[in-house]
N, C-alpha and C positions, 0 to 999 in steps of 0.2 A: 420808669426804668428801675429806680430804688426800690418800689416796692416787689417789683417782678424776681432780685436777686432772692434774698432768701427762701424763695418757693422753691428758684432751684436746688438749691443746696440742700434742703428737706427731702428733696427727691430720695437722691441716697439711703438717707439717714431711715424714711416709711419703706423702702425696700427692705433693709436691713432687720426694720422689727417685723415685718410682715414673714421675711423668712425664720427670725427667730419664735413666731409664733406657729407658723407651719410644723418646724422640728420637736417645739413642745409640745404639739396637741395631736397633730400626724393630720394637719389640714387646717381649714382656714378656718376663723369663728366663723359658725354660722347660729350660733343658739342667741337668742332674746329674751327677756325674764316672762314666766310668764304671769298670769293677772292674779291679783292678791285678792280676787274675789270674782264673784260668775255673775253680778250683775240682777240678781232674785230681786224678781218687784217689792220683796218685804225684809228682804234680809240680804243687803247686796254683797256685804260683804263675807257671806258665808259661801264656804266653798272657794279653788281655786281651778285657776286656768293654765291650758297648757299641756295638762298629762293627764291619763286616768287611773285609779287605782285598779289592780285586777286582784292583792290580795293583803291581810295584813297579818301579823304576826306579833300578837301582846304578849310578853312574858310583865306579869304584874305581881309585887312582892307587896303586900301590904300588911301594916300593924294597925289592929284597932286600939289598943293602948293607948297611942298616941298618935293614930291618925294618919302615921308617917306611909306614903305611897312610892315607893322607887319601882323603874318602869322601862323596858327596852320595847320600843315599838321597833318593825321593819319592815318596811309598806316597799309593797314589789308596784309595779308602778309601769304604764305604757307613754313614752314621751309625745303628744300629737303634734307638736313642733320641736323644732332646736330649741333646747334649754339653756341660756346662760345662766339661770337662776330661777327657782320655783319655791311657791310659799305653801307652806302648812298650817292649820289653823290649830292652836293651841291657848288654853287662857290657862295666867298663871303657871308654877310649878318652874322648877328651875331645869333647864337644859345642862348637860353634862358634856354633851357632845354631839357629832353627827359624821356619820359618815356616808359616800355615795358611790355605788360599784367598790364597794372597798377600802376608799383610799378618804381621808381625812377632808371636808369640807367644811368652808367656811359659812358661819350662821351669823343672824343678829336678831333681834324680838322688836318690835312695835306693836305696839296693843296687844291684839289674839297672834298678831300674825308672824308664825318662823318663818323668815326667810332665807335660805339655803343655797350654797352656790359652788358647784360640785370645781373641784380642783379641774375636769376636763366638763368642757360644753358635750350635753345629753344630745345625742340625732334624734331627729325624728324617727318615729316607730320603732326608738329602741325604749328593749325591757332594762328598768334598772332599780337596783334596789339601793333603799334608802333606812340607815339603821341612827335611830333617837335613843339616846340612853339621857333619862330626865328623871328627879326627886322631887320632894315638899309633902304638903298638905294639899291635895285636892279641893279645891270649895265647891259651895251653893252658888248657883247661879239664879238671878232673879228676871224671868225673862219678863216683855213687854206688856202681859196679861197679870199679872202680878204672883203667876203661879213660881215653882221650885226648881229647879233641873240641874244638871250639873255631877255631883258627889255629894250623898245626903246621910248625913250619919242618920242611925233609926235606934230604938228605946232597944236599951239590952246591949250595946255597945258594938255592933255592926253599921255596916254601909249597903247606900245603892248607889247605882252609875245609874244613872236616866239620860237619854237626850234628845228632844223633842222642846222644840225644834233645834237646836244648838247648841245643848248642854253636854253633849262630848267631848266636846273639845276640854273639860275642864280634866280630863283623865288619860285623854290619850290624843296625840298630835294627828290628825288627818286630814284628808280634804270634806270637810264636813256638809256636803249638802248631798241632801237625796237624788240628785240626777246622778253621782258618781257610787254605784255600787260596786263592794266587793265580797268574796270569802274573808273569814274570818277563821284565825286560832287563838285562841284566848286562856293561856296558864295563871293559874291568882294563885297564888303561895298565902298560906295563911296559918297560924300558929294552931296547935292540935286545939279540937273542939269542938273547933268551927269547921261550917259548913260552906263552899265558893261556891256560886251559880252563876252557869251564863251560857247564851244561846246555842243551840244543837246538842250536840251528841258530846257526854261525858266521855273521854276516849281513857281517860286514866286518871287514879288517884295516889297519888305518891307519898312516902314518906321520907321527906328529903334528910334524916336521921340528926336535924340541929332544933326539934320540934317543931317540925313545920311539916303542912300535909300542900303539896302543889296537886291541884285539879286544872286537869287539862280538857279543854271543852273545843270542840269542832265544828263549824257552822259553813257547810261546802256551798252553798245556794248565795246569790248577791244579795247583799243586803245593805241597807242606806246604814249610814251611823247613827242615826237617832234611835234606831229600833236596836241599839249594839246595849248590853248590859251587863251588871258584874253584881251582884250579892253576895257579901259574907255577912253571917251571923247564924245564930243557931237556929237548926232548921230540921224538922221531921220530911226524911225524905221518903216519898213510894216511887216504884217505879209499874210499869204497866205495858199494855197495847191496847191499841183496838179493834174490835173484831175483823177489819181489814187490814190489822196488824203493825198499823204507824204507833210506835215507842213513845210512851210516854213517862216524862219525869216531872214529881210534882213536891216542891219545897213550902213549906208550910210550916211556919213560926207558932209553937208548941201553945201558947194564947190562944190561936185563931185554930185551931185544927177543929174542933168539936163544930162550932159557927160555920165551918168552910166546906162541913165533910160532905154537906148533903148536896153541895150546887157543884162541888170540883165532881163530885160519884157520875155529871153528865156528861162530863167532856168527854169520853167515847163516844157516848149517841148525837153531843151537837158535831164533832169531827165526821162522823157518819155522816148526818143529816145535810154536812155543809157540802161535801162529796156529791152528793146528788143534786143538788140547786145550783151550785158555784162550777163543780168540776172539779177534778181530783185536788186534794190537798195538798199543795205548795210545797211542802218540806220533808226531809225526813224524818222529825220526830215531834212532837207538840208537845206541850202538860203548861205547868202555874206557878206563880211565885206569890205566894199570902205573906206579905211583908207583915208586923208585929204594927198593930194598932195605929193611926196617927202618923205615919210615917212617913206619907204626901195625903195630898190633897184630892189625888187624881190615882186613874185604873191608865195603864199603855200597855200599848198592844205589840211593847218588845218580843221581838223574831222568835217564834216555836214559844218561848213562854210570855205569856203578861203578865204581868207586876201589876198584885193587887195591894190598895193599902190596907189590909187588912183585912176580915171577913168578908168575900163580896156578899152585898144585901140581898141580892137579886139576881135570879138566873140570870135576867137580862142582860147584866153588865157580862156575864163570862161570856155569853154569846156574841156580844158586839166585840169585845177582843177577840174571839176566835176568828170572827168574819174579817176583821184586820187582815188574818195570815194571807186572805185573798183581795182584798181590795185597802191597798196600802203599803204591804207588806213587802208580796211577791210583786202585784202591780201598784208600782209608788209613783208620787208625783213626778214633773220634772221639775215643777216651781211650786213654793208654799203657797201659791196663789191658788191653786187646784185642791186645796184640801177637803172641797167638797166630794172629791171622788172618792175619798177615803170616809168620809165620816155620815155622807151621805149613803152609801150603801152599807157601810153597816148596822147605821139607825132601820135602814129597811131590813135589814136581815135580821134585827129584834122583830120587825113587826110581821114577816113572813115564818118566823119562828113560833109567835104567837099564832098567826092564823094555820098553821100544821100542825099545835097540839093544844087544840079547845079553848085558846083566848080570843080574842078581838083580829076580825080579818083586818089585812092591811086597808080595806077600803075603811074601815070603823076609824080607822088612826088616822087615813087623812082625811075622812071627814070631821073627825074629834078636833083636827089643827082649823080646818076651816071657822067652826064652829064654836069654838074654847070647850071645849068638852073635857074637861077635866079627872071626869069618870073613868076615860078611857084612856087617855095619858095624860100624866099629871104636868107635863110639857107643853100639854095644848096651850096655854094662857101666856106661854112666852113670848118675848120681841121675834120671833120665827120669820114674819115678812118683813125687818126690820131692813135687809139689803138684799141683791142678789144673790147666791151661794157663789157664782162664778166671779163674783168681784167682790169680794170684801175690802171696806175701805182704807183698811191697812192692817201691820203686822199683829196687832191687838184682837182683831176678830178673826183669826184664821179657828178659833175654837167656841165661836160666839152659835147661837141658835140657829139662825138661817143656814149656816153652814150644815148643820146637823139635821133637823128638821125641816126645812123648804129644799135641802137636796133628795131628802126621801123621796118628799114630796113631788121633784121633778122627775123620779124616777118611778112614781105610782101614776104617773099621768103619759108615760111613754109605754107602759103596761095598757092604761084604759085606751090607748088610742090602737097598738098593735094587738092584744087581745096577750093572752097567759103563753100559748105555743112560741110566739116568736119574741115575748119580751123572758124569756127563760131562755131560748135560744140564745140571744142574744148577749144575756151574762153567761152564761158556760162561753161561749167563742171570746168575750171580752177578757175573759182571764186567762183562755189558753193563748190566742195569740198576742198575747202582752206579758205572757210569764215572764216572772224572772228581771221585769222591763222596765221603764218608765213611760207614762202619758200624760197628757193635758188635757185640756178640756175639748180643744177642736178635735183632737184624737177621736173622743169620743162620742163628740155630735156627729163626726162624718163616719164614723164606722157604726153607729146605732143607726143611721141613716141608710147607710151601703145595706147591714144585714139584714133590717126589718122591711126595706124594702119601701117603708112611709115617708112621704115628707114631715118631718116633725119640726118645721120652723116656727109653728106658732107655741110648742111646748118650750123652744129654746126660746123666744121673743119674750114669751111670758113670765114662764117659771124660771128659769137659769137666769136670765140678762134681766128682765123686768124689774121697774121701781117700782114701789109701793106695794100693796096687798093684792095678790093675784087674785083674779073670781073664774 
């Protein structure tokens, strides 16, 4: 009986704040935090749970002087459950504030992760917006391959944003994994001189009259944040079309312009070219970014432009960036486990670029892999059957050979089995009905399967899933 009194008495007392909680919120909690990350076989804690983005909103003031980046992000946002609280990914750089639907909410940081807790619980399938105003120094991030990503000063006293796989977050707060695409508005303020680039359509160049020119850039199509970018430094701009009239802007760091002039002069004809193989071009406008020598390590296939470091050597690489804009880009993974759908088709679309204008047919190229044939790519002699493409054995090989080269591969062997008509079919329908989208890998067994009409279990047994060195 002793322990039964105060339960009564409590009674009261839980009606009381239950009502008091009704009158402050206009109804009863129902929102739950959601997950401080999506669970990605190789990167779990990238991306969160709970809501999706539908748009974001950078105003970005940046000094290369000193590095200094102050930054109002405003991410419109769809809640897919009741939100008590939902997290952001962001590394480093100091938070200033946050606000949600308006009103003043309360934050706190752990590692990458904001997490945010709106003064009123978010309903499901409500739209809300979420406003970061955040300073510092943006850093280098050094991901698990040992490559660069992040905020990367470059020679001549400019920056890049890069983020692949994860190096966004070091510039701008979001839900950073490729399953959660959005639009993008991106303003970079930058002292007169200089030059701001970054994805879609230039919509204005301002002189904010304190010597600063703010470039406002538009990018209306979804895009994952890895492919999101921001270049200031001095830059030789052209602008253009192509003969079917997609807009192109091409930046190009006054070094590299002579080196660059001859392979950038194609990108009309590979845009054409990809149009007819792939299916119409993903975006509204394309062109290049030739960053100043030394700058990274690496070429990406950032939305409408790639980020070259420097002169690219070879047609080849502007083509594999291009072929991005459709297999990657428009259709991106759901999980970094998948990157061979990305990087396998457009290793192949090097080599079907080569066999349309008088080099090595794609069959020369995978027999060259077969065979180490060096002659005909100088790739042949790599660890290429080193793992399956569909499984790499973790975060470290999502840019390893097999990824790149044995997914060609398993894509020139669903060609030899369907014949040219229906494995061409095939990628045009794969990029129309996934625009804009995200896929995996079973996506694309069962619908290479549904369209071509073959059973292709023994290419998937083999080539995609198989250990050791296929024959």
């Amino acid at each position: 009986m002793e322990h039964r009194a105060p339960y009564r008495l409590a009674v009261p007392a839980l009606a009381a704040l239950l009502a008091l909680t009704t009158a402050c919120t206009g109804g009863p909690v129902q929102g739950r935090p959601g997950a401080s990350g999506l669970r990605d076989p190789f990167f779990p804690k990238a991306g969160n749970g709970g809501y999706d983005v539908d748009h974001y909103e950078l105003d970005l003031d940046y000094d290369p002087a000193d590095g200094q980046l102050n930054g109002t992000a405003v991410i419109t946002a769809r809640a897919r459950q009741g939100l008590s609280s939902f997290n952001l990914d962001l590394s480093g750089l100091e938070v200033e504030g946050v606000t949600v639907q308006g009103a003043d909410a309360r934050y706190n940081r752990t590692g990458n992760e904001l997490t945010v807790r709106p003064a009123v619980d978010l309903k499901q399938g409500e739209v809300f917006r979420t406003e970061v105003d955040y300073a510092g120094k943006p850093k280098t991030l050094t991901d698990v391959d040992g490559s660069k990503e992040g905020w990367i000063s470059t020679p001549g006293g400019g920056a890049v944003g890069v983020g692949e796989p994860v190096g966004s977050m070091a510039w701008f707060p979001g839900n950073h994994h490729p399953s959660d695409k959005a639009a993008y508005d991106i303003t970079l303020t930058v002292p007169h001189g200089y030059e701001a680039v970054s994805n879609g359509e230039l919509r204005s160049r301002t002189d904010t009259g304190d010597g600063r020119t703010a470039f406002a850039w538009h990018n209306p199509e979804p895009m994952a944040s890895y492919l999101a970018t921001a270049v200031v430094g001095t830059y030789q701009v052209t602008t253009g079309r192509t003969p079917s009239g997609i807009p192109l802007y091409e930046a190009v760091a006054p070094a590299e312009a002579a080196a660059s002039a001859g392979k950038l002069a194609r990108l009309p004809e590979m845009l054409e070219w990809g149009g007819r193989r792939f299916g119409p071009y993903p975006f509204g406008t394309a062109g290049a970014i030739v960053l100043p020598a030394k700058s990274l390590t690496y070429a990406l296939e950032t939305q409408t432009k790639p980020v070259f470091p420097g002169a690219p050597g070879e047609e080849e690489l502007v083509l594999h960036e291009l072929a991005h804009q459709w297999f990657g880009n428009s259709v991106s993974p759901k999980s970094w486990k998948d990157m061979w759908l990305n990087e396998g088709f457009a290793t192949y679309a090097e080599w079907l670029w080569a066999e349309d204008h008088g080099g090595p047919t794609a069959q020369r190229h995978f027999q060259a892999f077969l065979d180490g044939d060096t002659a005909v790519d100088e790739a042949a002699d790599s660890d290429w059957a080193a793992f399956p493409p569909a499984s790499p054995p973790g975060p470290a090989h999502i840019s390893a050979a097999p990824v790149y080269y044995r997914g060609a591969m398993v894509l020139h062997r669903i060609r030899q089995e369907v014949g040219d008509e229906k494995f061409f079919d095939l990628v045009r329908g794969w990029t129309a009905g996934h625009r804009h989208g995200n896929a995996d890998t079973a996506d694309f067994t069962a619908y290479a399967q549904e369209r071509t009409g073959h059973d292709l279990k023994g290419v998937w047994d083999v080539w995609l899933y198989g250990k050791g060195r296929p024959r």
